[in-house]
LUMVO-826120 format. One record per residue (C-alpha): residue number from 1; residue in three letters; x, y, z. Coordinates in nm, 4 decimals. Example, Ala and Ser with C-alpha at 12.3 -4.5 7.8 and 13.67 -1.06 7.14 Angstrom:
BEGIN
PT / 1 / ALA / 1.2300 / -0.4500 / 0.7800 .
PT / 2 / SER / 1.3670 / -0.1060 / 0.7140 .
END
This chain:
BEGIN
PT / 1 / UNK / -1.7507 / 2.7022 / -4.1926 .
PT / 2 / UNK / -1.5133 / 2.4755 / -3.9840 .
PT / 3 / UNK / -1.5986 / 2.1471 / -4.0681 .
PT / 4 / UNK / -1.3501 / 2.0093 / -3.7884 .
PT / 5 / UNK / -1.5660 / 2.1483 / -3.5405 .
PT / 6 / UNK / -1.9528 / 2.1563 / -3.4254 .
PT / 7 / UNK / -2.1786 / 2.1646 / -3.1737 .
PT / 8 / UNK / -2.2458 / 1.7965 / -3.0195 .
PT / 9 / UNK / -2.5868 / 1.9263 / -2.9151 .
PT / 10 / UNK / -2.7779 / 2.2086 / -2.9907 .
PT / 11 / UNK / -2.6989 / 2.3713 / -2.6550 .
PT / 12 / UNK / -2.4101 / 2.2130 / -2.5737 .
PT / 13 / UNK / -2.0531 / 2.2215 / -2.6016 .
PT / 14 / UNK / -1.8697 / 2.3081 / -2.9422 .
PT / 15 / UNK / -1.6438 / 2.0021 / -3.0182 .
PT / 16 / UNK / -1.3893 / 1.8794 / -3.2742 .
PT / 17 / UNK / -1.5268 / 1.6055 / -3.5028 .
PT / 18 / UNK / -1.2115 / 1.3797 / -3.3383 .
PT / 19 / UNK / -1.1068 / 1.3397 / -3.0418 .
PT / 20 / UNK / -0.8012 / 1.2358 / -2.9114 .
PT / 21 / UNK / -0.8412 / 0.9283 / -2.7224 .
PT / 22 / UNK / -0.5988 / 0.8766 / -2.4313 .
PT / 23 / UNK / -0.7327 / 0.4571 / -2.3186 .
PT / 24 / UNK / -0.3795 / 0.3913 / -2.4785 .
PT / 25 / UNK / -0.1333 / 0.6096 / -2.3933 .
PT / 26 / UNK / 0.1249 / 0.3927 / -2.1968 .
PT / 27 / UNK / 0.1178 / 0.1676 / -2.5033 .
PT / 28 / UNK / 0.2864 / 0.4502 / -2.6977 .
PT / 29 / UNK / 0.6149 / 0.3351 / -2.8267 .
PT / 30 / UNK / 0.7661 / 0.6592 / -2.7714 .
PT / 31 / UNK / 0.6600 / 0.6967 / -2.3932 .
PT / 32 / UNK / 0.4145 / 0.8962 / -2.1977 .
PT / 33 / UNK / 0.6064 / 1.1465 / -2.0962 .
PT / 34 / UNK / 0.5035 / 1.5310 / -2.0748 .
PT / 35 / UNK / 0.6901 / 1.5670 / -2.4018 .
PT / 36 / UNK / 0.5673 / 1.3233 / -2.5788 .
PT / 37 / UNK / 0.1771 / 1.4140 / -2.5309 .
PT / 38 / UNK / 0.2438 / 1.8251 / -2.5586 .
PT / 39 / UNK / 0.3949 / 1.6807 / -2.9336 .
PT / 40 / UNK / 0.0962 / 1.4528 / -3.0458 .
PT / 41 / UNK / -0.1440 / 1.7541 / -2.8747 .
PT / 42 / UNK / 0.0098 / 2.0421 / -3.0871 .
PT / 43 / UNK / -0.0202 / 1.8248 / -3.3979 .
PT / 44 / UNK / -0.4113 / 1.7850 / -3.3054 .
PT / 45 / UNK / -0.3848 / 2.1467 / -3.2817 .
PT / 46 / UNK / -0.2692 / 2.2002 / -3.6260 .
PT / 47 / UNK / -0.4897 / 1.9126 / -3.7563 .
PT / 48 / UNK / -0.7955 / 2.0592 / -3.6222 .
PT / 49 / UNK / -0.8277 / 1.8572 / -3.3749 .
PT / 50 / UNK / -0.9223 / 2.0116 / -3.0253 .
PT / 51 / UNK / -1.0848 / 1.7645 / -2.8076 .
PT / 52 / UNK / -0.9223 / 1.5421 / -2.5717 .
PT / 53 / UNK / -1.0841 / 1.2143 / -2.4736 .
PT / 54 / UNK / -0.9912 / 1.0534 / -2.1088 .
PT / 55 / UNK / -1.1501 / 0.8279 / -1.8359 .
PT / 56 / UNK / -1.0938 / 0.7887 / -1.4711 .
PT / 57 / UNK / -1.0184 / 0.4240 / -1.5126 .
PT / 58 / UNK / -0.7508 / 0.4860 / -1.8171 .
PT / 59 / UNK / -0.4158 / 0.3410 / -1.7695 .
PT / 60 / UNK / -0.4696 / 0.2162 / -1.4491 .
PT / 61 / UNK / -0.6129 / 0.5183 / -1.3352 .
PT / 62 / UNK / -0.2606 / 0.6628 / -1.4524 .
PT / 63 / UNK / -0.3161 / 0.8363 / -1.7889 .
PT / 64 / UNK / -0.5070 / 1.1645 / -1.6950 .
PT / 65 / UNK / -0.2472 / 1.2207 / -1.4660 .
PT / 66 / UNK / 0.0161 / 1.1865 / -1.7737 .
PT / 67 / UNK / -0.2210 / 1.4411 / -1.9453 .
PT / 68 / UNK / -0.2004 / 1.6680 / -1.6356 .
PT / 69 / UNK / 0.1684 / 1.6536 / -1.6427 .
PT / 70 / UNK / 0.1684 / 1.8036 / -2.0118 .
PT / 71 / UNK / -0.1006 / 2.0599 / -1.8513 .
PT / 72 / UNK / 0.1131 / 2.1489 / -1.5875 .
PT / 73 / UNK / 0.4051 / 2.2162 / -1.7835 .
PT / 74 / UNK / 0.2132 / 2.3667 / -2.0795 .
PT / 75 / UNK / -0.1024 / 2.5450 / -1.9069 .
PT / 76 / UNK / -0.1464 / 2.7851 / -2.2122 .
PT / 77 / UNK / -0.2449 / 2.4831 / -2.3723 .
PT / 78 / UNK / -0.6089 / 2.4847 / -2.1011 .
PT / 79 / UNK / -0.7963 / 2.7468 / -2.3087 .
PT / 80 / UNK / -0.7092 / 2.5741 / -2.6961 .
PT / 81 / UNK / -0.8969 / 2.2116 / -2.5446 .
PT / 82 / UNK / -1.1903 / 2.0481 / -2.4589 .
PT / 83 / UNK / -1.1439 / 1.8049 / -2.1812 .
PT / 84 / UNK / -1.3549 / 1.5032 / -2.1899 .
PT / 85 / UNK / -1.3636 / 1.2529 / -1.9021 .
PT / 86 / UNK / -1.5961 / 0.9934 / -1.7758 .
PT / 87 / UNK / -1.6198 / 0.8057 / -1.4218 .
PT / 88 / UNK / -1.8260 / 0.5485 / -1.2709 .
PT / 89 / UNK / -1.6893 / 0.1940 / -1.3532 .
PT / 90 / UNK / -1.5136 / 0.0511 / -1.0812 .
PT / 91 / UNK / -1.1788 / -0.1955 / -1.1478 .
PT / 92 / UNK / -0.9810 / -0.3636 / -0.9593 .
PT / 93 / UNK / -0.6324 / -0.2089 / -0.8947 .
PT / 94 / UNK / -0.3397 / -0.1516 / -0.7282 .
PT / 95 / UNK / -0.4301 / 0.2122 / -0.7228 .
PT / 96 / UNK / -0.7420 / 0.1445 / -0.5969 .
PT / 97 / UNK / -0.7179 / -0.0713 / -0.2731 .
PT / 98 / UNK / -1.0233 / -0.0557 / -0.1344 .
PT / 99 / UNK / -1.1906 / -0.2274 / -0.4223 .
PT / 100 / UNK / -1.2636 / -0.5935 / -0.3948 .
PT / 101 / UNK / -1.4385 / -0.6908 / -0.7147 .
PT / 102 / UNK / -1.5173 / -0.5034 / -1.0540 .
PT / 103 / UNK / -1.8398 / -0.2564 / -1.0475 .
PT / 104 / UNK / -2.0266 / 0.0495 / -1.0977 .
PT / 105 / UNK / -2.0901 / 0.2990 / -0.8806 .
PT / 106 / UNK / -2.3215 / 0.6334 / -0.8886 .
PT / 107 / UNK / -2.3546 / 0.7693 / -0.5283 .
PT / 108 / UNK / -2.2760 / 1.1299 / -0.5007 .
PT / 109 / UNK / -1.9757 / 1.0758 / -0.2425 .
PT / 110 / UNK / -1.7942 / 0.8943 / -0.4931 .
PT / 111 / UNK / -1.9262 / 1.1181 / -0.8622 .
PT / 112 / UNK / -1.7957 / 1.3796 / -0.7174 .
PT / 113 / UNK / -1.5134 / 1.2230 / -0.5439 .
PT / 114 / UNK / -1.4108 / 1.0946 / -0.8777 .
PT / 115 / UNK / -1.4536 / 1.4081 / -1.0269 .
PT / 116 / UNK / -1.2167 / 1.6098 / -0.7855 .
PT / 117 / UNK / -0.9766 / 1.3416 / -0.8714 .
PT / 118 / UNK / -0.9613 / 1.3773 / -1.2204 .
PT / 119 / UNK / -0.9331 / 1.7525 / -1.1718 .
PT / 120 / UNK / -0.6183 / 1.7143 / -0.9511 .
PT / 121 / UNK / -0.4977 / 1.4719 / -1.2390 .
PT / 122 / UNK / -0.5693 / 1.6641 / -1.5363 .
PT / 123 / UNK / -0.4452 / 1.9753 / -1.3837 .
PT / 124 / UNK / -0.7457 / 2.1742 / -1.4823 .
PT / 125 / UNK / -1.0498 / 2.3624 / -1.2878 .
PT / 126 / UNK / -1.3345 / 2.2097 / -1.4778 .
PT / 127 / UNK / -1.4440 / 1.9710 / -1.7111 .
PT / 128 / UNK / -1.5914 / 2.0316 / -2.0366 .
PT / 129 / UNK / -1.8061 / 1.7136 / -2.0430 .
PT / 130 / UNK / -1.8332 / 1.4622 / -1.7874 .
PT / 131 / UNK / -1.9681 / 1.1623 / -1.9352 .
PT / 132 / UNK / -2.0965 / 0.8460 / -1.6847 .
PT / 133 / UNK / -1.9102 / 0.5537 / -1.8018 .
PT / 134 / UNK / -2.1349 / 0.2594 / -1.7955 .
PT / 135 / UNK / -2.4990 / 0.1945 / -1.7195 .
PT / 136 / UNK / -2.5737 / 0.0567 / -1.3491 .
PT / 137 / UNK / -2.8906 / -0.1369 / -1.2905 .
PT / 138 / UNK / -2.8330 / 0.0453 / -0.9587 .
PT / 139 / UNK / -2.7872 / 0.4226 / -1.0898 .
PT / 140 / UNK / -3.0478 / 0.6067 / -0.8921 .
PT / 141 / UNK / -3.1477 / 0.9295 / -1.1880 .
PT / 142 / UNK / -3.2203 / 1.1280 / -0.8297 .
PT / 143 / UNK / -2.9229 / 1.1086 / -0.6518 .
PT / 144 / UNK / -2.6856 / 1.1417 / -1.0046 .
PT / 145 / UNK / -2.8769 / 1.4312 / -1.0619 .
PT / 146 / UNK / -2.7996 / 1.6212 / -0.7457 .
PT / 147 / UNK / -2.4546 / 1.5656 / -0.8349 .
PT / 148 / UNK / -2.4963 / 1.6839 / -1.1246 .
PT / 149 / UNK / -2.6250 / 2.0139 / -1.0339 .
PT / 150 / UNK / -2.3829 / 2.0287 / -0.7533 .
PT / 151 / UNK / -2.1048 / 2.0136 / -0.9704 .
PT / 152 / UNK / -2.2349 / 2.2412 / -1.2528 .
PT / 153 / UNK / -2.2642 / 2.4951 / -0.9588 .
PT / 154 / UNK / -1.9555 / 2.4773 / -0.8848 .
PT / 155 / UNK / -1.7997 / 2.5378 / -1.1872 .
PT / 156 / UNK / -1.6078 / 2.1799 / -1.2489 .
PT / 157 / UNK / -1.8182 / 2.0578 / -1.4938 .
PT / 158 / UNK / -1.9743 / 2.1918 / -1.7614 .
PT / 159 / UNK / -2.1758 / 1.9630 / -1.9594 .
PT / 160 / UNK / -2.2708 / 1.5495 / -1.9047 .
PT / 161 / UNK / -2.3135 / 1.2820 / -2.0923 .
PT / 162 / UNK / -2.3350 / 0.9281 / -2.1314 .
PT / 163 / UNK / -2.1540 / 0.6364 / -2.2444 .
PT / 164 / UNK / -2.2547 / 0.2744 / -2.3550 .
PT / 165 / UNK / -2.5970 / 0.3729 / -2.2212 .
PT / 166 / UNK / -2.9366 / 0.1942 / -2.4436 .
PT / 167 / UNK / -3.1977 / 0.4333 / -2.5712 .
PT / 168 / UNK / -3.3977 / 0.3057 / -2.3066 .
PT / 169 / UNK / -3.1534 / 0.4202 / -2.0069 .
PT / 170 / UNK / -3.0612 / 0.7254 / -2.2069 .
PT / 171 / UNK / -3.4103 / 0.8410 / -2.1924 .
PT / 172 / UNK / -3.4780 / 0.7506 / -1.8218 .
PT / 173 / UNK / -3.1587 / 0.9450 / -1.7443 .
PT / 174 / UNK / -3.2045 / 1.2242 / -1.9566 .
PT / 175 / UNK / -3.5711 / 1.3298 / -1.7387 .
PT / 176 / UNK / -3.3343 / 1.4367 / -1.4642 .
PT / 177 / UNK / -3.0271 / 1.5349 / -1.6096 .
PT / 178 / UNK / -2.8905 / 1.7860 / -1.9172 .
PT / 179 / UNK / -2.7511 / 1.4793 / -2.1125 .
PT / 180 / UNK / -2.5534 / 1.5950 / -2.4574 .
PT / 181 / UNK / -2.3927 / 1.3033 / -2.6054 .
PT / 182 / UNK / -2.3914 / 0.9090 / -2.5893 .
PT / 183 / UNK / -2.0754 / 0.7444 / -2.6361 .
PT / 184 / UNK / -2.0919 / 0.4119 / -2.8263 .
PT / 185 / UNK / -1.8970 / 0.1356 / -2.9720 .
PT / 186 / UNK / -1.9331 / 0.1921 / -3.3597 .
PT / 187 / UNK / -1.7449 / 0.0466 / -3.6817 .
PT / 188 / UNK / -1.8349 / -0.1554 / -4.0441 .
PT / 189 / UNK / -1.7134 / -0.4436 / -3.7906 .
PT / 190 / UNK / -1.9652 / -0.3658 / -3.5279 .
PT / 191 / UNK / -2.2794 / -0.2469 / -3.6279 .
PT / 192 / UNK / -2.5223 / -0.3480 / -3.3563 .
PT / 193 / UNK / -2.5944 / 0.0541 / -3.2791 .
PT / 194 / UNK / -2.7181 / 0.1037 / -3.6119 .
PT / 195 / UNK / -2.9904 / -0.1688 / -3.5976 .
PT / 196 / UNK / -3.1283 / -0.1583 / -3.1818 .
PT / 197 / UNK / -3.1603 / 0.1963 / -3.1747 .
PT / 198 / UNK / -2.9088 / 0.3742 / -3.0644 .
PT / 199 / UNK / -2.7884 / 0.6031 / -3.4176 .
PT / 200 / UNK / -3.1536 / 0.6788 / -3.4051 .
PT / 201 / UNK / -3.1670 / 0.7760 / -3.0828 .
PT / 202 / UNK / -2.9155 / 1.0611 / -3.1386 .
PT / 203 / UNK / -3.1199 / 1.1862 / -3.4383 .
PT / 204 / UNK / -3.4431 / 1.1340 / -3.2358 .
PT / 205 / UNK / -3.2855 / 1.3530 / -2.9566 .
PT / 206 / UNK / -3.0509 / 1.5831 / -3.1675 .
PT / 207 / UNK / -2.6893 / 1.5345 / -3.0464 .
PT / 208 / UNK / -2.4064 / 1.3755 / -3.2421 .
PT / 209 / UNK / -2.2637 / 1.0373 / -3.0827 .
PT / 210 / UNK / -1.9106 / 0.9737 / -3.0189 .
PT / 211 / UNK / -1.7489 / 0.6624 / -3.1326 .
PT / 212 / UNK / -1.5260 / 0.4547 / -3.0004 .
PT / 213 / UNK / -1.3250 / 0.1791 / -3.1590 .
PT / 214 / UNK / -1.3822 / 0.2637 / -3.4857 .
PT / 215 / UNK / -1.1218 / 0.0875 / -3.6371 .
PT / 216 / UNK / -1.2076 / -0.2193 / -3.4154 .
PT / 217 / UNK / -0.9003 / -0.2265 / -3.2177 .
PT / 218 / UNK / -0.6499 / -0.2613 / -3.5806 .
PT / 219 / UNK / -0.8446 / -0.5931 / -3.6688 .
PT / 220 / UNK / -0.8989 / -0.4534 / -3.9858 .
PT / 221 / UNK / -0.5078 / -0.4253 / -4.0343 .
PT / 222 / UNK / -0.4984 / -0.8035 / -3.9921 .
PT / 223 / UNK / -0.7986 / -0.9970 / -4.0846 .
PT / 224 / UNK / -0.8951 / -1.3186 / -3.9354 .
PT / 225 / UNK / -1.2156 / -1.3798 / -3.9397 .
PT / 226 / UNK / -1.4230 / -1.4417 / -4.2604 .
PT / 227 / UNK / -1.5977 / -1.1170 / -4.2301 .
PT / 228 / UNK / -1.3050 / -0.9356 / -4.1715 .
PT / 229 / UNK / -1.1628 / -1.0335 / -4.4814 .
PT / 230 / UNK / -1.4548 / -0.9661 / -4.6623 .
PT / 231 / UNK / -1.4445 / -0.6382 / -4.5355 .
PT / 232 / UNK / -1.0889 / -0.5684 / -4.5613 .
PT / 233 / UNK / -1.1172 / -0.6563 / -4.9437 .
PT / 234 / UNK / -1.4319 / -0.4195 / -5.0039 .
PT / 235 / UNK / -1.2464 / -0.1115 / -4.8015 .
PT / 236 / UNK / -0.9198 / -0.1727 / -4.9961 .
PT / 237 / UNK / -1.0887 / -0.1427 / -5.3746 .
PT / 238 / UNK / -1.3180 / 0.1478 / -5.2182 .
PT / 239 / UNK / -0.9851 / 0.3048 / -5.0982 .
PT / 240 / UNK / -0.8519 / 0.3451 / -5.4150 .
PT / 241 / UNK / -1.1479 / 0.4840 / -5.5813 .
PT / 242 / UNK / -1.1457 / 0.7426 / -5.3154 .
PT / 243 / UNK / -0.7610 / 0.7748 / -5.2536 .
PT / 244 / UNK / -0.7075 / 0.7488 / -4.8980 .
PT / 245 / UNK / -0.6337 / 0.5090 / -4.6559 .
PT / 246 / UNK / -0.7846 / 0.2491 / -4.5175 .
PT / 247 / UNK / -0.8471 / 0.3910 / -4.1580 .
PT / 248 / UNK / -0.9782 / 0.7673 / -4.3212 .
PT / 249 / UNK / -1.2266 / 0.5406 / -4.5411 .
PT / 250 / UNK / -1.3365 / 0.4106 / -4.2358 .
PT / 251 / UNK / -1.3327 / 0.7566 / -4.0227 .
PT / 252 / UNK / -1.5436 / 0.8981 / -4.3795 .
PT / 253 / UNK / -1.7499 / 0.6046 / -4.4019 .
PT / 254 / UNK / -1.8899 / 0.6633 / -4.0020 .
PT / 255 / UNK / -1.8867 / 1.0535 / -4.0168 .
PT / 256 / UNK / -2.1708 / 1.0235 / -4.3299 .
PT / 257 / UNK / -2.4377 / 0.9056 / -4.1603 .
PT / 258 / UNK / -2.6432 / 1.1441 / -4.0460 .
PT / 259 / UNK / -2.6605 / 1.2305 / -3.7244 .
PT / 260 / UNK / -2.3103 / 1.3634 / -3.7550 .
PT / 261 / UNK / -2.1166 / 1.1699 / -3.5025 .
PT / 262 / UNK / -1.7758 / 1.2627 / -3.3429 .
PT / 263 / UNK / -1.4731 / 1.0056 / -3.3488 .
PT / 264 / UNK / -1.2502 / 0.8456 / -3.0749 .
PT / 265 / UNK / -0.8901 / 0.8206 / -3.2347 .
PT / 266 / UNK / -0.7404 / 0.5440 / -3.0543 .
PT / 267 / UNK / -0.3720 / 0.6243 / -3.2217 .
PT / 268 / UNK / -0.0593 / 0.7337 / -3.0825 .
PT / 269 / UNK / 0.0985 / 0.8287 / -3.4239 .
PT / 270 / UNK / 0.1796 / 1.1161 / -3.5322 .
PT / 271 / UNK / 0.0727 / 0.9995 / -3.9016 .
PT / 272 / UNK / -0.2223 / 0.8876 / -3.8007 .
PT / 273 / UNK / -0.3675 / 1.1980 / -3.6133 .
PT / 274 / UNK / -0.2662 / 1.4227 / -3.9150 .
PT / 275 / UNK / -0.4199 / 1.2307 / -4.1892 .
PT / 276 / UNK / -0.7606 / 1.1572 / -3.9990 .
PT / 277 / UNK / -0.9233 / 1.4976 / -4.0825 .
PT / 278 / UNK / -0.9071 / 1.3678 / -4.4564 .
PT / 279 / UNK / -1.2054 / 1.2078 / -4.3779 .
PT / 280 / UNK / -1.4382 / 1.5213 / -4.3780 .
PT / 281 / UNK / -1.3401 / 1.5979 / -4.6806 .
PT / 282 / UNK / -1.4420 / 1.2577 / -4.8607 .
PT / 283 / UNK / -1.8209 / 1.2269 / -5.0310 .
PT / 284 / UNK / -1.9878 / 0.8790 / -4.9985 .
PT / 285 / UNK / -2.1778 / 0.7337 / -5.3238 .
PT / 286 / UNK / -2.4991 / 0.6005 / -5.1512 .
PT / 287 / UNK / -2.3604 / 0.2463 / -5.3517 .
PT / 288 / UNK / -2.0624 / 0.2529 / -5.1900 .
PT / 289 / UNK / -2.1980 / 0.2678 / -4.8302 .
PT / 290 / UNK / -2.4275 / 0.0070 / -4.8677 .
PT / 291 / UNK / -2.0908 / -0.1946 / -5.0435 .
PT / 292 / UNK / -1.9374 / -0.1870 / -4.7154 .
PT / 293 / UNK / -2.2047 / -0.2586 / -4.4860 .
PT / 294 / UNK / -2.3298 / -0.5146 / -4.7390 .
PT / 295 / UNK / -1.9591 / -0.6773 / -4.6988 .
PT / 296 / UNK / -2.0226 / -0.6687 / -4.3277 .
PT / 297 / UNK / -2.3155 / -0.8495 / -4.2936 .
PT / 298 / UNK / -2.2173 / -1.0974 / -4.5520 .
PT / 299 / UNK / -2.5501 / -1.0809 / -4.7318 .
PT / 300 / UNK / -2.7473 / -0.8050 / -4.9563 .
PT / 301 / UNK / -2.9671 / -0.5893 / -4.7362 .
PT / 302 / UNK / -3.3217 / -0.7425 / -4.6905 .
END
């Protein structure tokens, strides 16, 4: 059994465990070029590691076109990768003119719009899940859903999602589309989708989340805060007993709980991507969990 890899719903699409997050790639020290992604790509590849992680709105609406360079000059590369992308947020940019202030947006001209967009930028036919980026308290389920079926008829998307979505809109949304994943904010630092609902919502329904920031954008490389350092001391003794690194100890500690989430890596190094699939390999004493969520919270649990 490949542990790397696993269905994300029971009839959905067959993922890797991580994903290779792209939010970041201009921030790579050694560039963005075509080069320089086909190198951290083939070393997902021989991690593992098959599923690629984008947005619309990443980079200034600029990275999934980096990504499509790589894909242009590599297209061999199309049939070893799953191509995640989301679209619906709104930002102000250069690259977007027309835009006058920050917002969300779910009409059908612009879902699909988007979506053709991304496919000219990724270089690619179809998408292998299409997730809607943030919740609108003007998303009409109808007219999504007509998009929805559009483009699944069409052949550029194959699966949807959601991300940053509440139980609440994920089950309104889910009565008139397929939806296969929520994609959430998730690490010892932030555990608000553990208590309101979300973690449970995923079990409730049967699909694995995918989690973002789970290293809480490095904080936990340079602690500040009180509860940072608490938690930075608890991770460092409980990453000796378990001989790994601080980040895999956090990767391990997420992928335990059980509704078997996927992970966002946020890296650009090279180190970094290799050594994450450690993490399925490491078992968590029940004490130990609770040690670093008890170190979170600051308290013992009630």
């Amino acid at each position: 059994m490949n542990m790397m890899r696993q269905k994300i719903s029971s009839n959905g699409p067959t993922l890797s465990r991580f994903a290779l997050g792209h939010m970041t790639v201009f921030e790579d020290e050694m560039g963005a070029s075509a080069d320089r992604i086909k190198e951290k790509v083939d070393t997902c590849l021989e991690t593992g590691i098959t599923t690629m992680d984008h947005a619309d709105i990443y980079g200034n609406y600029l990275a999934e076109e980096a990504f499509g360079k790589f894909l242009k000059a590599n297209p061999s590369y199309r049939d070893q990768i799953e191509i995640v992308t989301k679209c619906g947020i709104c930002l102000l940019s250069d690259e977007r003119p027309s835009h006058t202030i920050k917002h969300y947006r779910y009409d059908k001209t612009h879902i699909k719009a988007s979506v053709e967009k991304s496919l000219t930028n990724l270089a690619t036919e179809n998408i292998d899940l299409l997730l809607f980026h943030r919740p609108s308290p003007m998303l009409d389920p109808l007219i999504l859903s007509q998009a929805c079926e559009e483009l699944k008829a069409e052949g550029k998307v194959n699966f949807f999602g959601v991300s940053n979505f509440t139980s609440s809109q994920f089950n309104m949304l889910s009565k008139f589309v397929d939806l296969h994943t929520n994609q959430i904010q998730a690490s010892p630092l932030y555990l608000d989708h553990f208590l309101n609902g979300e973690f449970d919502l995923a079990l409730e329904n049967q699909f694995s989340p995918m989690l973002w920031s789970p290293l809480a954008r490095g904080r936990f490389f340079k602690p500040q805060t009180e509860q940072e350092s608490r938690l930075v001391g608890c991770l460092t003794d409980l990453s000796k007993k378990y001989d790994c690194p601080l980040d895999v100890l956090i990767y391990s500690w997420l992928l335990s709980h059980p509704s078997k989430p996927h992970i966002i890596l946020g890296t650009n190094k090279i180190e970094r991507i290799k050594s994450s699939s450690l993490a399925l390999k490491i078992s968590w004493d029940i004490q130990d969990w609770f040690a670093v969520w008890t170190a979170s919270i600051g308290q013992e649990v009630p």
